[in-house]
Every structure is written in C-alpha cells, then in structure tokens.
PDB file of N, CA, C and O in Angstrom:
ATOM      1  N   UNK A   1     -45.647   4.416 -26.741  1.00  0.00           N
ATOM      2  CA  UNK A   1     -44.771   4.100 -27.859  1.00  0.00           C
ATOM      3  C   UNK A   1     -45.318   4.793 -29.106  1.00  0.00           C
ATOM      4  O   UNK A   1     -46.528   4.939 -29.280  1.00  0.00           O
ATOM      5  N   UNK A   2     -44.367   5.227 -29.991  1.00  0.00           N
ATOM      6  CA  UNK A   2     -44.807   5.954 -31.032  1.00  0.00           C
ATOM      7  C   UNK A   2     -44.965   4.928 -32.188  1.00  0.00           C
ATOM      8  O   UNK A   2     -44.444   3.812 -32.212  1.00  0.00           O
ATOM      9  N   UNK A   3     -45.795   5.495 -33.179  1.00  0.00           N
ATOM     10  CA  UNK A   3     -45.711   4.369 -34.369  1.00  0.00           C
ATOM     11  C   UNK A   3     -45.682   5.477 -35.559  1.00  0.00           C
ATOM     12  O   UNK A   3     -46.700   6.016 -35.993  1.00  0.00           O
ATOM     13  N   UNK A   4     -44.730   5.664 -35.893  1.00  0.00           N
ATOM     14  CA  UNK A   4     -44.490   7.139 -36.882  1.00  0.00           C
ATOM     15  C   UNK A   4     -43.999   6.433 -38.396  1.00  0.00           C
ATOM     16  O   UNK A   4     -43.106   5.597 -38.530  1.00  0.00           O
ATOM     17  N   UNK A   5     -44.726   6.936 -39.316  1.00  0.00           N
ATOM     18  CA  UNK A   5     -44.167   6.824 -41.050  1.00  0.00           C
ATOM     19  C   UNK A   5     -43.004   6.974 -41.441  1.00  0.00           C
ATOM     20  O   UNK A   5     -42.689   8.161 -41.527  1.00  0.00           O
ATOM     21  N   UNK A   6     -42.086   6.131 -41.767  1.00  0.00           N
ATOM     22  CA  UNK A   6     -40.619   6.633 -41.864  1.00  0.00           C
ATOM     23  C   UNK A   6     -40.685   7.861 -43.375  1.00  0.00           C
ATOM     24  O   UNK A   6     -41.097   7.649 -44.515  1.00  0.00           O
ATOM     25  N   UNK A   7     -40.144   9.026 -42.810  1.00  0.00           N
ATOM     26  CA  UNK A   7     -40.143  10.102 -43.936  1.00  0.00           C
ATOM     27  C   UNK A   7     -38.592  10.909 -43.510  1.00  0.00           C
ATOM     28  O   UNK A   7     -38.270  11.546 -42.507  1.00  0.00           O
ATOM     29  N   UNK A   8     -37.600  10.433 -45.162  1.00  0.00           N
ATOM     30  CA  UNK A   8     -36.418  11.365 -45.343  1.00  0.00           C
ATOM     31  C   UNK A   8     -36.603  12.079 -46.057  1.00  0.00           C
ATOM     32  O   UNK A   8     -35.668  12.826 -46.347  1.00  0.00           O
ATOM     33  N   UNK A   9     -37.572  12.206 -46.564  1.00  0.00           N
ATOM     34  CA  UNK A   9     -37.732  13.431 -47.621  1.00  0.00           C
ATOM     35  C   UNK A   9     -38.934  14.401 -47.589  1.00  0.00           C
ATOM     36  O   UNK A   9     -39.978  13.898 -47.175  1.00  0.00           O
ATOM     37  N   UNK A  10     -38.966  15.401 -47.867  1.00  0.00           N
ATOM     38  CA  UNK A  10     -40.619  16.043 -47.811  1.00  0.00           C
ATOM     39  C   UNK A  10     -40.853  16.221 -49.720  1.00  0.00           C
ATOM     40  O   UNK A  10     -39.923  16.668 -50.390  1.00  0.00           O
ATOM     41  N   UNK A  11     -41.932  15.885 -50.252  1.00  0.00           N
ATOM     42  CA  UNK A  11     -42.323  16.348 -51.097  1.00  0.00           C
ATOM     43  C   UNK A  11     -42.950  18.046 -51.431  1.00  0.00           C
ATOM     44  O   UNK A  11     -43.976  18.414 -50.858  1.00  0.00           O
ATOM     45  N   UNK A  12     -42.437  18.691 -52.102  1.00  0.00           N
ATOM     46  CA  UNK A  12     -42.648  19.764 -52.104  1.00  0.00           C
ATOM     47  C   UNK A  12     -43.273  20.221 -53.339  1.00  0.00           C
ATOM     48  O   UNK A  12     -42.386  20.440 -54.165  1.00  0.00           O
ATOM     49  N   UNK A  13     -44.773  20.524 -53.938  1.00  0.00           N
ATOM     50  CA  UNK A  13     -45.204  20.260 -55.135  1.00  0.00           C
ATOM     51  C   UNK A  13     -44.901  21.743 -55.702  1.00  0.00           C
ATOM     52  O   UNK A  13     -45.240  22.563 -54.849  1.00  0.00           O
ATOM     53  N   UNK A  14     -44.316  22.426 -56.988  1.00  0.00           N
ATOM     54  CA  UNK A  14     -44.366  23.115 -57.827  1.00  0.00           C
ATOM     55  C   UNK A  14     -44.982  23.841 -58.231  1.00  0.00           C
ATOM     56  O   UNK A  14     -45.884  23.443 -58.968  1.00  0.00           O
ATOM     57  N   UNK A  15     -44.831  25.433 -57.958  1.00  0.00           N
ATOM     58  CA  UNK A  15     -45.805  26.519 -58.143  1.00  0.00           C
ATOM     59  C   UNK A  15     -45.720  26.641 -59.641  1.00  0.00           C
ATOM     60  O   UNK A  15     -46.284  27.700 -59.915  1.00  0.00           O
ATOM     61  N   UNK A  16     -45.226  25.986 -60.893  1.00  0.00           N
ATOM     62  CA  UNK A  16     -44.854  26.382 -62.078  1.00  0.00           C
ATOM     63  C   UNK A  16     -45.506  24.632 -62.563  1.00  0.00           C
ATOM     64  O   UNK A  16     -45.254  23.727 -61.767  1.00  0.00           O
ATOM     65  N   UNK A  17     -46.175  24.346 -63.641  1.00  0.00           N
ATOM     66  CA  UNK A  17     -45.875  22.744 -64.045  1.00  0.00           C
ATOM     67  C   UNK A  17     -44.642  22.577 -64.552  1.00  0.00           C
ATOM     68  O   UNK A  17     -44.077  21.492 -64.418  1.00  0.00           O
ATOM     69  N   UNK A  18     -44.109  23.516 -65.139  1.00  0.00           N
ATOM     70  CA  UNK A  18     -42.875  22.925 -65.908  1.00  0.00           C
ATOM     71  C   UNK A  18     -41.542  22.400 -64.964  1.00  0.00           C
ATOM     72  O   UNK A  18     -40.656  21.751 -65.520  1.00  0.00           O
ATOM     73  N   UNK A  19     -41.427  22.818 -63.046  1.00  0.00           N
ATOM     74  CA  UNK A  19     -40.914  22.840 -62.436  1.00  0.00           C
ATOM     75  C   UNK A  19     -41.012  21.312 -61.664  1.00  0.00           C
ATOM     76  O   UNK A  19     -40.356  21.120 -60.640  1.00  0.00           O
ATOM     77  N   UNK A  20     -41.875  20.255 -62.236  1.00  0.00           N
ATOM     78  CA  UNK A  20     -42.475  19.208 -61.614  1.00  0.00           C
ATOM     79  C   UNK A  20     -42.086  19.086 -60.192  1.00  0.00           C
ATOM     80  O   UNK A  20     -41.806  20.162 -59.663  1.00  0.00           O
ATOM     81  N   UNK A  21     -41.995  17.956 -59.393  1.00  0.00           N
ATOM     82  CA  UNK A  21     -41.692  17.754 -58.215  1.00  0.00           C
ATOM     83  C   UNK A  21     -40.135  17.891 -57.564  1.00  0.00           C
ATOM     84  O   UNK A  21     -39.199  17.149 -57.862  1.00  0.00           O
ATOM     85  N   UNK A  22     -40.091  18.769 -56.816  1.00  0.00           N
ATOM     86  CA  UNK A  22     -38.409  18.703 -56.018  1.00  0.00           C
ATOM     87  C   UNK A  22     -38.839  17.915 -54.613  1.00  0.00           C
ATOM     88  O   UNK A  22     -39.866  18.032 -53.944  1.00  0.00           O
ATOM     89  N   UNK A  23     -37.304  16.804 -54.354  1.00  0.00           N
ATOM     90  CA  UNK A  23     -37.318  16.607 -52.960  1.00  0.00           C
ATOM     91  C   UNK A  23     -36.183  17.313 -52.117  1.00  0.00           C
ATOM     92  O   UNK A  23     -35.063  17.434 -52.615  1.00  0.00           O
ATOM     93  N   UNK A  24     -36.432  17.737 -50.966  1.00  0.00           N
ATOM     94  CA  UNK A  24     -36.105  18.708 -50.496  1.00  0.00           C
ATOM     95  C   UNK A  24     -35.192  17.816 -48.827  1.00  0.00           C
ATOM     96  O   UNK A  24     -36.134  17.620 -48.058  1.00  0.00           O
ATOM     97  N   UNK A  25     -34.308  17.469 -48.366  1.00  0.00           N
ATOM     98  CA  UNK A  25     -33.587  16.440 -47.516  1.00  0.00           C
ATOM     99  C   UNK A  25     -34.055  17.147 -46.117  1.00  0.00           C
ATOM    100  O   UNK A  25     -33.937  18.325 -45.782  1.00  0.00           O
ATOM    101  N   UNK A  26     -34.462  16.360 -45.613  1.00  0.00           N
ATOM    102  CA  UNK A  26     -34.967  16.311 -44.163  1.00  0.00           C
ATOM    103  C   UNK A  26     -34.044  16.409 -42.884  1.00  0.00           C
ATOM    104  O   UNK A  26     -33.782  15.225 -42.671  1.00  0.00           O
ATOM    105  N   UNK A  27     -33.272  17.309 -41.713  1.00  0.00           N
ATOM    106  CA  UNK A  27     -33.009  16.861 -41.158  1.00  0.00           C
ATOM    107  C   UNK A  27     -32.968  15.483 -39.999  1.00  0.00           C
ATOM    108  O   UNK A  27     -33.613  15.586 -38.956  1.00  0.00           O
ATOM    109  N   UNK A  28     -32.368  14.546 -40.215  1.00  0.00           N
ATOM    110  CA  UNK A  28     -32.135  13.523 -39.109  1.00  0.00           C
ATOM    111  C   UNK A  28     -31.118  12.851 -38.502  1.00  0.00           C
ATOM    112  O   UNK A  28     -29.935  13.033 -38.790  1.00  0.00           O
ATOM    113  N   UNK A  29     -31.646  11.815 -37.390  1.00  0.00           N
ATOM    114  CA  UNK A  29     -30.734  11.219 -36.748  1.00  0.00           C
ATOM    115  C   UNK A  29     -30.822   9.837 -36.414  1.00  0.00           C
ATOM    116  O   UNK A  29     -31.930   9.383 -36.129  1.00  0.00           O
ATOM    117  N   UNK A  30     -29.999   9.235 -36.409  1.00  0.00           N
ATOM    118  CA  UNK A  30     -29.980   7.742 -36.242  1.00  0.00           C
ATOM    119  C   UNK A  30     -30.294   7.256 -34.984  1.00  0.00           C
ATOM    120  O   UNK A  30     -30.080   7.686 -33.850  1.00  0.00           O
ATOM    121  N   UNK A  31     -30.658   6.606 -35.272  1.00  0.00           N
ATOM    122  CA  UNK A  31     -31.701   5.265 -33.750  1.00  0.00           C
ATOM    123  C   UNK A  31     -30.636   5.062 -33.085  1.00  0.00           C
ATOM    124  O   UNK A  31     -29.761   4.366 -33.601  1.00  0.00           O
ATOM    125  N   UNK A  32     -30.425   5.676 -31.645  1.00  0.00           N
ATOM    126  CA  UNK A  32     -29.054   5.245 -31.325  1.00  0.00           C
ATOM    127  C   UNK A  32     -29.385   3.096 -30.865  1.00  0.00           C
ATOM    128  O   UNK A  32     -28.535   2.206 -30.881  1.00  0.00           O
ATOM    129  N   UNK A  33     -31.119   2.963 -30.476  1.00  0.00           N
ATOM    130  CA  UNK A  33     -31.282   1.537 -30.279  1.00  0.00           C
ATOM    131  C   UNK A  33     -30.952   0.794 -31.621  1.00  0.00           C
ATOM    132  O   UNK A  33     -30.212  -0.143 -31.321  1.00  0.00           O
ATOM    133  N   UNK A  34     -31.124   0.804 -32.626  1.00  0.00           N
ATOM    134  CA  UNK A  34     -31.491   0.443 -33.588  1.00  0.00           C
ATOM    135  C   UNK A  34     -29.936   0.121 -34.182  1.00  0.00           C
ATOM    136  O   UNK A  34     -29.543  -0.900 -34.746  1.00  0.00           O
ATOM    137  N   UNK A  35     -29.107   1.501 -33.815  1.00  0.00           N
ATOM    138  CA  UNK A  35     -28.058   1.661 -34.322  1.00  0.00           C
ATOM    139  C   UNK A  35     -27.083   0.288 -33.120  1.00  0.00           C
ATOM    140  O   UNK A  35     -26.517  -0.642 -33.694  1.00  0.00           O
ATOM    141  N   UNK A  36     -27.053   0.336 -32.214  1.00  0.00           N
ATOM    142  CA  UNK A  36     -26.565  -0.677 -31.287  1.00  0.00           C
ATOM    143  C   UNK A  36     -27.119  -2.133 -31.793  1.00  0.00           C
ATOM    144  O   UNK A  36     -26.891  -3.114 -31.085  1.00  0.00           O
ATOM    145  N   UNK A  37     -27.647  -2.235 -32.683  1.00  0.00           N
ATOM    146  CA  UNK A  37     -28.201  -3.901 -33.387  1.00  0.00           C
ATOM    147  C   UNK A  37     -27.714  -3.614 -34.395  1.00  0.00           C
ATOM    148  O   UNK A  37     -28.006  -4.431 -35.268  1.00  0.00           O
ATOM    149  N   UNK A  38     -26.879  -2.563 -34.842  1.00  0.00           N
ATOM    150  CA  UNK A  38     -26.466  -2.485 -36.432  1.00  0.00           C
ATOM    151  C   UNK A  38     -27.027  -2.162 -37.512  1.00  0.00           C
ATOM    152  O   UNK A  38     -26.575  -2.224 -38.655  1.00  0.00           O
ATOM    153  N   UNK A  39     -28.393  -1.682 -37.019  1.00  0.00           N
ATOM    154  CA  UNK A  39     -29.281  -0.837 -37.905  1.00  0.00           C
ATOM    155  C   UNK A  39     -29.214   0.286 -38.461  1.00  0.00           C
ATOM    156  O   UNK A  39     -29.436   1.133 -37.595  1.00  0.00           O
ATOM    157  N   UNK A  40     -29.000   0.824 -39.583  1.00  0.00           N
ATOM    158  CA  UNK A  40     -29.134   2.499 -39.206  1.00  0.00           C
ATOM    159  C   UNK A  40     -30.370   2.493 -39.700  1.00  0.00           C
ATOM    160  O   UNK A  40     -30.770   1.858 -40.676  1.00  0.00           O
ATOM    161  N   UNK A  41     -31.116   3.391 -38.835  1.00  0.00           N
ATOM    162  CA  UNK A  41     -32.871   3.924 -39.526  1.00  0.00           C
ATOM    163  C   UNK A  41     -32.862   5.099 -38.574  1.00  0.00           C
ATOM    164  O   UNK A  41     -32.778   5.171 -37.348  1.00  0.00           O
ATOM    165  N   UNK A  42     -33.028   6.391 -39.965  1.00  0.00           N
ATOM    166  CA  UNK A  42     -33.161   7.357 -39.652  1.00  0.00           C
ATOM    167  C   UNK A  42     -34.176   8.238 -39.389  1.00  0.00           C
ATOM    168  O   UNK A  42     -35.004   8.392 -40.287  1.00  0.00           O
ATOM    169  N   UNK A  43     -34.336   8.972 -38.171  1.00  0.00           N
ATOM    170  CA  UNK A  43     -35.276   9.395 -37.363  1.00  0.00           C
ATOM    171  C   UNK A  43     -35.389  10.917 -37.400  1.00  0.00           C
ATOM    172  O   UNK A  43     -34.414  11.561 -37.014  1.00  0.00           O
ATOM    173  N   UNK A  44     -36.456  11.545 -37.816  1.00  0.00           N
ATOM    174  CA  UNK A  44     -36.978  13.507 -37.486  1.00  0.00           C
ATOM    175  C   UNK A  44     -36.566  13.770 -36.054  1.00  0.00           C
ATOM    176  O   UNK A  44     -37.081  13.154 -35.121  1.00  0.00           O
ATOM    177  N   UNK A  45     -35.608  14.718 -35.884  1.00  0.00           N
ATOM    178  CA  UNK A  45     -35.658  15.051 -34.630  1.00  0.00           C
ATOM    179  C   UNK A  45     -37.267  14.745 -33.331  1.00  0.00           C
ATOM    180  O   UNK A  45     -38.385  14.451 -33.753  1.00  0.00           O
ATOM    181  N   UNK A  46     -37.032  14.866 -32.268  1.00  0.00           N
ATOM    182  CA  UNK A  46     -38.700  15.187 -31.474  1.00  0.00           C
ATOM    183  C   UNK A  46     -39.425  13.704 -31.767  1.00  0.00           C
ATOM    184  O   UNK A  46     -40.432  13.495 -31.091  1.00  0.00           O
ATOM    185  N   UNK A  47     -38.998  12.595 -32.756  1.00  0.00           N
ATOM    186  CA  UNK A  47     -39.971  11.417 -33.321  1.00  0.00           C
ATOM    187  C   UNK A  47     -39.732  10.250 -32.476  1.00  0.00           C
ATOM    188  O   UNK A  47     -39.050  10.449 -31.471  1.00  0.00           O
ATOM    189  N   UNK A  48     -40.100   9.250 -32.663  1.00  0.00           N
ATOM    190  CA  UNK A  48     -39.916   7.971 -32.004  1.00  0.00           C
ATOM    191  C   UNK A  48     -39.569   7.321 -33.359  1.00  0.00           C
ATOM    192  O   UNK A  48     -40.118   7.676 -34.402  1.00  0.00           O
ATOM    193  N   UNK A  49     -38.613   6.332 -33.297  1.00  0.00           N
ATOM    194  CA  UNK A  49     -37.754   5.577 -34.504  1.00  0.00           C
ATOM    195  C   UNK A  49     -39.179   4.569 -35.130  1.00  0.00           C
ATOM    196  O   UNK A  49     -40.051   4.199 -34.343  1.00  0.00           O
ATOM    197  N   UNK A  50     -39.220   4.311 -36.229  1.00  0.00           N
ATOM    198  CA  UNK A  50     -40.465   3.734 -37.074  1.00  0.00           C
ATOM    199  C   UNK A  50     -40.307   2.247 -36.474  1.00  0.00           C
ATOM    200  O   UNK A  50     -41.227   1.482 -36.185  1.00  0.00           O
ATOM    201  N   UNK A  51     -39.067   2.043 -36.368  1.00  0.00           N
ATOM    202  CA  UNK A  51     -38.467   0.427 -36.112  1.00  0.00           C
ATOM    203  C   UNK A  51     -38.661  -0.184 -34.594  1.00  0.00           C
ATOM    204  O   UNK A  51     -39.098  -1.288 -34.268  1.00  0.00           O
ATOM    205  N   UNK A  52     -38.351   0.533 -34.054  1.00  0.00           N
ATOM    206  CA  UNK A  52     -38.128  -0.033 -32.582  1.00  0.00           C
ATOM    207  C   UNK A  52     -38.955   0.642 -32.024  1.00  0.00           C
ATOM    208  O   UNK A  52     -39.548  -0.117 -31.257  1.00  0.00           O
ATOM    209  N   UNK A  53     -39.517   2.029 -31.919  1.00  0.00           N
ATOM    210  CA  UNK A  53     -40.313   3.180 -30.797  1.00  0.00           C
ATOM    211  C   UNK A  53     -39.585   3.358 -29.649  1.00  0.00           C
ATOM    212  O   UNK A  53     -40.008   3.193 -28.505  1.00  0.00           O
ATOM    213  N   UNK A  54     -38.272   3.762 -30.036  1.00  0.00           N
ATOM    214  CA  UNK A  54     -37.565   4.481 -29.546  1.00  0.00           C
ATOM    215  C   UNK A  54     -37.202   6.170 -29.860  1.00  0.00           C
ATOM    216  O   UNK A  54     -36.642   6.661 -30.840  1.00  0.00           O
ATOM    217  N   UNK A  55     -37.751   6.828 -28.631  1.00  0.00           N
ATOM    218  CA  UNK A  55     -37.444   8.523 -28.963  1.00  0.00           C
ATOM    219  C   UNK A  55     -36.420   8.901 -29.168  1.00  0.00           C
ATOM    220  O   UNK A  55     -35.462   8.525 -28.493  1.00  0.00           O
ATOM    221  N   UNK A  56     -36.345   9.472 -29.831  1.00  0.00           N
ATOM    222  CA  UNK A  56     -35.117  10.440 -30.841  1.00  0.00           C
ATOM    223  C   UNK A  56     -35.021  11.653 -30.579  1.00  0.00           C
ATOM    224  O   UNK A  56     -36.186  12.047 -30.626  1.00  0.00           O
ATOM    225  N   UNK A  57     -34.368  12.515 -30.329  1.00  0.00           N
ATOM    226  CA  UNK A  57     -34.152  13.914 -29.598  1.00  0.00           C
ATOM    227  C   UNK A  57     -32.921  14.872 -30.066  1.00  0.00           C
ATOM    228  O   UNK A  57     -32.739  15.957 -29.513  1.00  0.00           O
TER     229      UNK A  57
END
C-alpha cells in the first residue's frame, strides 16, 4: 500500500526575486475508490490515492 503526500500543485521557485513564487497545475485523476464513496481526491498519475491506497493509473 502506498502512503503518498497529497500534491496538486508543484511549487516552482523564481529565477528573478521580483517574479516571486508561480504554481504551476499538476496533471490528475480521481480515486475511482474514493470516488464510488463520493469522494473526489485527486491522484498523480503512476500514485496510490493519499486516502484510501488505492493505485491510480
């Protein structure tokens, strides 16, 4: 079972200071388990869901 950090975003830090921090949207996909209880929690392709440890593909 996986136990993975839920991450929708990547932080991407700024080659300029004046440019401060951009977030940059992550591809994903929804727990189809998670989603069958009415959950949505969204999952990195290849990951196991943060919620349940269910693989995502």
């Amino acid at each position: 079972m996986c136990h993975q950090t839920p991450i929708d975003k990547i932080v991407v830090p700024a080659m300029y200071d004046g440019e401060g921090i951009t977030t940059m949207p992550v591809p994903g996909r929804r727990c189809p388990a998670c989603l069958e209880r009415g959950d949505t929690v969204w999952v990195i392709p290849g990951k196991c869901c943060p919620v349940c440890g269910t693989p995502v593909s």
